[in-house]
C-alpha positions as CSV (number, residue, x, y, z in Angstrom):
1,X,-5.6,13.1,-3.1
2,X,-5.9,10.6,0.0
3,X,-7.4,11.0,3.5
4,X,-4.7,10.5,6.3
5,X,-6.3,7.1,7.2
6,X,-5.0,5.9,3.8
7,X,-1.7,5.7,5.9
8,X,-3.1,3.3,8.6
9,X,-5.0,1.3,5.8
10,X,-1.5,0.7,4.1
11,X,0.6,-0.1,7.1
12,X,-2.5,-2.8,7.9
13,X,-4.4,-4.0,5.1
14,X,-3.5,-6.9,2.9
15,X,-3.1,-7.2,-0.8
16,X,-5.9,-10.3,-1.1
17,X,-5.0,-11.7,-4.5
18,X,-1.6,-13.1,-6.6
19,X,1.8,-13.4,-5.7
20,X,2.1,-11.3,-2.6
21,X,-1.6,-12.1,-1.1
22,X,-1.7,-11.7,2.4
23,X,1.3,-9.3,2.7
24,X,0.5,-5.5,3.4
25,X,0.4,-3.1,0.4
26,X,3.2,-1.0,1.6
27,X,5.3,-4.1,1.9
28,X,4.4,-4.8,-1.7
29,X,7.7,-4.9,-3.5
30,X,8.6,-1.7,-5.6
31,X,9.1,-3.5,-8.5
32,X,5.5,-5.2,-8.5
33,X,3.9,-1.9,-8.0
34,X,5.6,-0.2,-10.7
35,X,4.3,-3.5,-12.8
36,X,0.7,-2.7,-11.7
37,X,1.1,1.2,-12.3
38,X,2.1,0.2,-16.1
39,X,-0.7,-2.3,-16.3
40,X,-3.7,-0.8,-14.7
41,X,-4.2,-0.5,-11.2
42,X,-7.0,-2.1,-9.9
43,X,-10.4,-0.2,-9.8
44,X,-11.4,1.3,-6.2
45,X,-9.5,1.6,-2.9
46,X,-7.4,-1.0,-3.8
47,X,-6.1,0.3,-6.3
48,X,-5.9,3.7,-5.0
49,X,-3.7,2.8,-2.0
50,X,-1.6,0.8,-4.6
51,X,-1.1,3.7,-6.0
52,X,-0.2,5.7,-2.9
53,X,2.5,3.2,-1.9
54,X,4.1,3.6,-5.2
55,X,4.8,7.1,-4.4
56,X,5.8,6.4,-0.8
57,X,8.5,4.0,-2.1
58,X,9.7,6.2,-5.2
59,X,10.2,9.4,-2.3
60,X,11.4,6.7,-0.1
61,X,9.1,8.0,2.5
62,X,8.3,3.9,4.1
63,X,9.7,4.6,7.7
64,X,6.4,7.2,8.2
65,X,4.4,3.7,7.6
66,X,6.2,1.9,10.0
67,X,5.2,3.0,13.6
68,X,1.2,2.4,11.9
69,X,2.1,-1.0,11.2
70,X,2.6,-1.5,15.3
71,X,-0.6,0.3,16.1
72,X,-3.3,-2.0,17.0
73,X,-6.1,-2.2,14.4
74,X,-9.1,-0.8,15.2
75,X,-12.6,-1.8,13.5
């Protein structure tokens, strides 16, 4: 299960390693996701919210992400 600030973490935080570092996870391509999901996710949150975007891309649920992408990012 994930908390509803799993949404805001994926509009705003970055994937910080390989191909798409710096990019946000839910702007992680589908097809690099579904890679990971066959591979191992990685352990932790990172993983976790990798995992969470897959399933917003399969339902094709992105445009609830994208109004948290333009909020401003509060520590």
């Amino acid at each position: 299960m994930f908390d509803k600030k799993d949404l805001i973490k994926l509009a705003k935080m970055e994937m910080p390693f390989g191909k798409y570092q710096g990019r946000a996870l839910i702007d992680l391509p589908e097809a690099y996701l579904i890679w990971f999901a066959n591979q191992g996710f990685p352990e932790g949150q990172l993983g976790r919210l990798m995992a969470l975007a897959l399933e917003i891309k399969i339902n094709g649920l992105e445009s609830l992400i994208e109004p948290l992408k333009r909020m401003p990012t509060i520590h």
